[in-house]
C-alpha positions as CSV (number, residue, x, y, z in Angstrom):
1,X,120.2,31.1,132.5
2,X,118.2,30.5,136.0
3,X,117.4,26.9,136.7
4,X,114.3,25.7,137.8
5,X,114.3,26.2,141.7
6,X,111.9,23.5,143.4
7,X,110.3,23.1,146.7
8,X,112.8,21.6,148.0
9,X,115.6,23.2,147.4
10,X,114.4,26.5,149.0
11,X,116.5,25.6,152.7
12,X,120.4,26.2,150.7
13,X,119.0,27.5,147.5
14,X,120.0,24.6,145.4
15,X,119.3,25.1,142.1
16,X,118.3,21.8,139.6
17,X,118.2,21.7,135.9
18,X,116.4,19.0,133.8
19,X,119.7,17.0,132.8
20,X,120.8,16.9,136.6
21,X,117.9,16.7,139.3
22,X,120.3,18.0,142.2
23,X,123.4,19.4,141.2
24,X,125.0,22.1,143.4
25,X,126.9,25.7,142.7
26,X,127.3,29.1,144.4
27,X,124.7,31.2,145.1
28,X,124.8,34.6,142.6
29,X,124.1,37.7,144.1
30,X,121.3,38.5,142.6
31,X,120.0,35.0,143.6
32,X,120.6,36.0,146.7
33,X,118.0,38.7,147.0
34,X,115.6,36.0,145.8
35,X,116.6,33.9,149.0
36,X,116.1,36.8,151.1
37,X,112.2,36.9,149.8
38,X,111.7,33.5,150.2
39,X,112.3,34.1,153.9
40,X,110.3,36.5,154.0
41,X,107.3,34.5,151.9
42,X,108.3,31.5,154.6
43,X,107.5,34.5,157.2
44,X,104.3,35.4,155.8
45,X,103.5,31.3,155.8
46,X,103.5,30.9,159.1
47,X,101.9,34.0,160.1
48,X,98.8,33.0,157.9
49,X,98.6,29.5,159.6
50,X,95.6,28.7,161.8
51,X,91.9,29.3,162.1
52,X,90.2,32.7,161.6
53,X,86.4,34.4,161.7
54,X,85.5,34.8,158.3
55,X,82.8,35.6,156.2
56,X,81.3,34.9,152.8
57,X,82.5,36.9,149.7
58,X,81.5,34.9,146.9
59,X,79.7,31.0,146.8
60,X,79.5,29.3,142.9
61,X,76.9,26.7,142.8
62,X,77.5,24.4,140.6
63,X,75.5,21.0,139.4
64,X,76.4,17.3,138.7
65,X,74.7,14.8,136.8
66,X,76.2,11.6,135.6
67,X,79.8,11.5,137.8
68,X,82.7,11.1,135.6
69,X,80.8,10.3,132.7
70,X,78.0,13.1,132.8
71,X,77.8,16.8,132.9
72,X,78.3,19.8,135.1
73,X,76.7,23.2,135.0
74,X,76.3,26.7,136.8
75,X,73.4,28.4,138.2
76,X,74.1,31.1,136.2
77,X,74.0,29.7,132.7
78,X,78.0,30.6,132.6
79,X,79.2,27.2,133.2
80,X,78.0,24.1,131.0
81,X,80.3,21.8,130.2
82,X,79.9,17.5,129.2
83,X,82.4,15.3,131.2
84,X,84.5,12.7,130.2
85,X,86.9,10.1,132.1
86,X,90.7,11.1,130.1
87,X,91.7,8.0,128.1
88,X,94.8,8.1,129.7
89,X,92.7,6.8,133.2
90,X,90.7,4.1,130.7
91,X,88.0,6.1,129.8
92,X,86.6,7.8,126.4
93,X,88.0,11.3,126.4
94,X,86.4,13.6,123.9
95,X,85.1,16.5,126.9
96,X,86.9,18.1,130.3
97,X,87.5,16.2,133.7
98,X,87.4,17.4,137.3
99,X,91.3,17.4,137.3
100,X,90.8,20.0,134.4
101,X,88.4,21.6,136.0
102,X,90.2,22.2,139.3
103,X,93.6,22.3,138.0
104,X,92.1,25.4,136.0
105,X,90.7,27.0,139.3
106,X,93.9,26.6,141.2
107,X,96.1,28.1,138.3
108,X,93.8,30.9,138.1
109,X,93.7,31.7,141.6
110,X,97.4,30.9,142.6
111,X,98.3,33.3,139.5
112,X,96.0,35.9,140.3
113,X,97.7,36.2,144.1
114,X,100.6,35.9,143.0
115,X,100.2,39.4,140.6
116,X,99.0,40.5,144.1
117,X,101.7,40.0,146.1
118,X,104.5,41.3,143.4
119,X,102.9,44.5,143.4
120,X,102.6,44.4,146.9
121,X,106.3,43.5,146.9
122,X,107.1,46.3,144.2
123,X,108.6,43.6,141.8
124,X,107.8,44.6,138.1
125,X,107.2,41.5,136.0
126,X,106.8,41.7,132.0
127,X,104.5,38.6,132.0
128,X,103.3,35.8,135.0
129,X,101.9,32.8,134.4
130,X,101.0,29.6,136.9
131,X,100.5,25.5,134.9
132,X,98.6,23.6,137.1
133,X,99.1,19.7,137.1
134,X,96.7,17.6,138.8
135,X,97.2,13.8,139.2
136,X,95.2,11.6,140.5
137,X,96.4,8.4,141.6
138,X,96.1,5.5,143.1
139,X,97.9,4.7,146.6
140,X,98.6,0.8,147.0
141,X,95.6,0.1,149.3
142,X,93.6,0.9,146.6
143,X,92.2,4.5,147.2
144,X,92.5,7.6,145.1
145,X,94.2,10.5,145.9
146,X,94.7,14.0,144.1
147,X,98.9,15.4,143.7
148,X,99.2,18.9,142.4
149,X,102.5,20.5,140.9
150,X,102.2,24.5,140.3
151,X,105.1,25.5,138.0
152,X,105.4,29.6,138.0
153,X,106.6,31.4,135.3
154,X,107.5,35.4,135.6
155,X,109.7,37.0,132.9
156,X,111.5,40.1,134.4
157,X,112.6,38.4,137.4
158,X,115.1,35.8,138.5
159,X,114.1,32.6,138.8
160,X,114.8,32.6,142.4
161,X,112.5,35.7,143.4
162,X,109.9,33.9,141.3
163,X,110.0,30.9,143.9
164,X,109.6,33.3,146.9
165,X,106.5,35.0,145.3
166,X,104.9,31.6,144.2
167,X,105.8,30.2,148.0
168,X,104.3,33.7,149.6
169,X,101.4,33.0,147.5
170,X,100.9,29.2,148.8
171,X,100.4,30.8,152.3
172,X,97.1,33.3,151.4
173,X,96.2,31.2,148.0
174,X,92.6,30.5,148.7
175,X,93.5,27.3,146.9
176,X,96.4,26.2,148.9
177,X,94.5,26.8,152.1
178,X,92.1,24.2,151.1
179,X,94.5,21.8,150.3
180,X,97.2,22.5,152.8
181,X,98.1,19.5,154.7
182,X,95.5,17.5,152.6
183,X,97.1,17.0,149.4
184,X,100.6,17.0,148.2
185,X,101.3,20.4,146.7
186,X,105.4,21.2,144.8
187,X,106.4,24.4,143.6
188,X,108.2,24.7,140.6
189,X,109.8,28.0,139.3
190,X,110.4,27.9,135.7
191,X,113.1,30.2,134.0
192,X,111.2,32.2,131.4
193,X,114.0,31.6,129.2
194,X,113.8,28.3,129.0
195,X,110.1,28.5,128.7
196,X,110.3,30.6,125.4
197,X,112.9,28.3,124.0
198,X,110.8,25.4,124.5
């Protein structure tokens, strides 16, 4: 089966596995149509780079009360949620965080572009999926910053062509344009197989 392919090992393909972090094997030939997409995602990248005139499609308003510890809501009544600091960060769980929050918004949007782009690609998928983890840690001089890993799943495609449509979608990704060069972002393709054996 497919092993995870990672972010970086997208310049000679290697492929990792969870027992061995960087092993190295030939490249299969249906891998290497999944390498020739993922030049042509690192194509679309770097055409997408750099300011353009845009205008508004959509704004969400969205309040605050109480920080960490308080409450969020929508202007439109859709959105009402208490917040909670995770225990795992010292606090009292029980209710969301804004690293749920926006790890849910990413996810969503990533996944959503990426169904985009395989259709534009003509790739039939059975099922696509995009997990979202956002950290948020604490650097050594004592300030907080976020770390996102976005681990794509598509079953009906090789692991490989699922990297190149997750790393085409990190160029147009409304999402990844906000974070690009801001926070730490890794791409992780999973192998649906060993997703439904998990």
């Amino acid at each position: 089966r497919d092993a995870p392919v990672q972010d970086e090992d997208v310049p000679s393909l290697t492929l990792a596995s969870a027992d061995n972090p960087a092993p190295t094997r030939e490249v299969s030939a249906g891998e290497r149509s999944g390498e020739a997409l993922i030049s042509r995602g690192a194509q679309w990248h770097r055409q997408c780079k750099g300011a353009r005139a845009m205008k508004t499609v959509y704004t969400a308003v969205v309040l605050a009360r109480g920080g960490r510890e308080g409450s969020v809501s929508s202007d439109d009544g859709l959105l009402s949620s208490e917040l909670r600091s995770p225990e795992a960060a010292g606090g009292t769980g029980g209710a969301t965080n804004p690293e749920q929050l926006f790890a849910a918004a990413y996810a969503a949007s990533f996944e959503a572009t990426m169904r985009s782009i395989a259709r534009l690609w003509s790739k039939p998928f059975e099922d696509l999926e995009v997990r979202a983890l956002v950290s948020l840690n604490l650097t050594d001089d004592e300030k907080y910053v976020l770390s996102i890993e976005l681990r794509g799943r598509v079953a009906g495609l090789p692991t490989a062509e699922c990297y190149a449509l997750m790393h085409a979608a990190h160029a147009v990704c409304p999402y990844s344009n906000a974070t690009r060069e801001n926070i730490d972002v890794k791409l992780v393709a999973e192998s649906a197989a060993a997703r439904d054996s998990a």
